[in-house]
N, C-alpha and C positions, 0 to 999 in steps of 0.2 A: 503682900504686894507682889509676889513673885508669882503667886498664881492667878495674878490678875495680868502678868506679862505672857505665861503660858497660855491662858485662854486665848489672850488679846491675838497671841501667835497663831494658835491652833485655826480659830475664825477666818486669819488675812490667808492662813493657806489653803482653806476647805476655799474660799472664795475664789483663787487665784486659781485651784485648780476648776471648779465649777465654770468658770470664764473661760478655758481651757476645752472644755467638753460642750460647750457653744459654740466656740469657735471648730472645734473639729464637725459638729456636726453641719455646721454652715459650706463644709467643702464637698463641691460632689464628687460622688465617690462612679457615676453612671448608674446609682439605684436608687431610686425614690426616696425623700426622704422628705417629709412637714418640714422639719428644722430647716432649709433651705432655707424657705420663704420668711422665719424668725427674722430677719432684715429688713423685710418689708415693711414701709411705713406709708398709707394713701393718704392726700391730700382730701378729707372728710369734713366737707361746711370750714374752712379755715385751719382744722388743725391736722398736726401729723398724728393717724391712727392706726397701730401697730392691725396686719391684716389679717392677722387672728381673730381680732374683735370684729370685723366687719366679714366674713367670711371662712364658712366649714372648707376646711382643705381635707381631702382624701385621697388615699392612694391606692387606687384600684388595681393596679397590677406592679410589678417590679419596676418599669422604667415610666409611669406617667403620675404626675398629680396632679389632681382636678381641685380647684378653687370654685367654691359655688356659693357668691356671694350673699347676703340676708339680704340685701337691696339691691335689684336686678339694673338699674337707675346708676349705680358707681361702676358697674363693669369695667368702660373703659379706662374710670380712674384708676382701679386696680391692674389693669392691663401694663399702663403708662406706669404705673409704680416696680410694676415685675421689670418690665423693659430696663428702668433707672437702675435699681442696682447692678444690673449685667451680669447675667448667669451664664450668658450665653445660650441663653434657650428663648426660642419666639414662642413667646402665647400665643395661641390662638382660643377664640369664643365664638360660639351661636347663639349668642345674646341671651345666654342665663345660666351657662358657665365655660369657665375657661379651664383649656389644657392645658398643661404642659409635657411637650414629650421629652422624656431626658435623654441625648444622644452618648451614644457608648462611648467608651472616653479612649484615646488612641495610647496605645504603649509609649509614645512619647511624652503625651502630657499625662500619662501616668508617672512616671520620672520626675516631672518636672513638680505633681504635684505631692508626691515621698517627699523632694528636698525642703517644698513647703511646710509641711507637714514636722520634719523635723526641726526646720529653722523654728517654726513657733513653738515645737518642746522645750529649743535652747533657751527660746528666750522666758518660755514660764520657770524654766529651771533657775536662769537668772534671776526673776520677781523673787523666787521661794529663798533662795541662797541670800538677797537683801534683806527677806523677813527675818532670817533666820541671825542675821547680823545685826540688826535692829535689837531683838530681843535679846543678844550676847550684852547691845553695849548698856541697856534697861538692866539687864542684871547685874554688869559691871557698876553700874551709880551706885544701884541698891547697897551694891558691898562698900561701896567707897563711904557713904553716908551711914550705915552700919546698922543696916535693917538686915542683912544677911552674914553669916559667920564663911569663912571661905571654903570650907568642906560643904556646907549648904548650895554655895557658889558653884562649887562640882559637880555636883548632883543634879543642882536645874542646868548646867553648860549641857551635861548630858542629855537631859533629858530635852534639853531644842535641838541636840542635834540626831538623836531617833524622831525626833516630830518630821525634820527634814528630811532623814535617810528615806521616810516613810514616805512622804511628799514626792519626793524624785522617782522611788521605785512607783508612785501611782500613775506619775507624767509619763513616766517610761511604758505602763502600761497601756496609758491609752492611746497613747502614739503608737505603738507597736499594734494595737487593734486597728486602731485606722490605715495603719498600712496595709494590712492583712487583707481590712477590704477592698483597697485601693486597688490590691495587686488581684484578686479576682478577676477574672476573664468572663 
């Protein structure tokens, strides 16, 4: 039972941190990046279709990516889709594919997007510190009903709290990467 609480732990925090590495890649950093547009959802014959499936994105130079959709006919649904999220960047298209230029990002809202940046570490750090609690009190039952001995107790308390030490130093990592590139000129 207990190594069915470590796995169960292990998965919710590979997850939390994977959701964590979406989310940073969805920030512009002023360098091209696909995962921007990972948001993007076009309104396709009635349903929402993520803009991957309807369109090769490519990044042809550091600061632009080109959308070139598989049906020249959705253009400007796709256009209309870019607009909604709000990147702050205007597509533009000559009707069979679209740009985007990504504008340099000013020292100020470089700042402004560090403290975002770190607010969402806090708070994945938060998620992983709940998991990590979660799985304390799954192993505390355990013992209380007497499927574990309390020196075994020990031993997995331990071992979810290296799962989490491990966890935080990864968030810490990739937050400290995305600053890195944030803070490029």
């Amino acid at each position: 039972m207990s190594k069915d609480v470590q796995k169960n732990l292990e998965e919710k925090m590979q997850k939390t941190i994977a959701v964590l590495k979406e989310e940073m890649n969805t920030i512009r950093a002023g360098i091209a990046n696909a995962a921007l547009l990972d948001k993007v959802f076009v309104d396709y014959y009635g349903s929402a279709t993520p803009l991957k499936n309807l369109a090769n994105i490519s990044v042809p130079d550091p600061r632009t990516l080109m959308v070139s959709p598989f049906d020249v006919k959705i253009i400007h649904d796709i256009e209309k889709a870019i607009n909604l999220i709000n990147l702050g960047i205007n597509p533009s298209n000559d009707g069979k594919i679209i740009r985007l230029v990504i504008p340099q990002v000013t020292e100020e809202r470089r700042k402004e997007l560090t403290k975002t940046i770190k607010k969402i570490g806090e708070d994945v750090k938060v998620a992983v510190r709940n998991e990590r609690r979660d799985a304390n009190d799954s192993l505390k039952k355990l013992e209380k009903v007497g499927e574990l001995t309390e020196d075994d107790l020990k031993k997995e308390l331990e071992t979810v709290q290296k799962r989490t030490d491990k966890a935080i130093k990864d968030i810490d990592d990739i937050v400290a990467a995305k600053e890195k590139e944030l803070l490029q000129v």
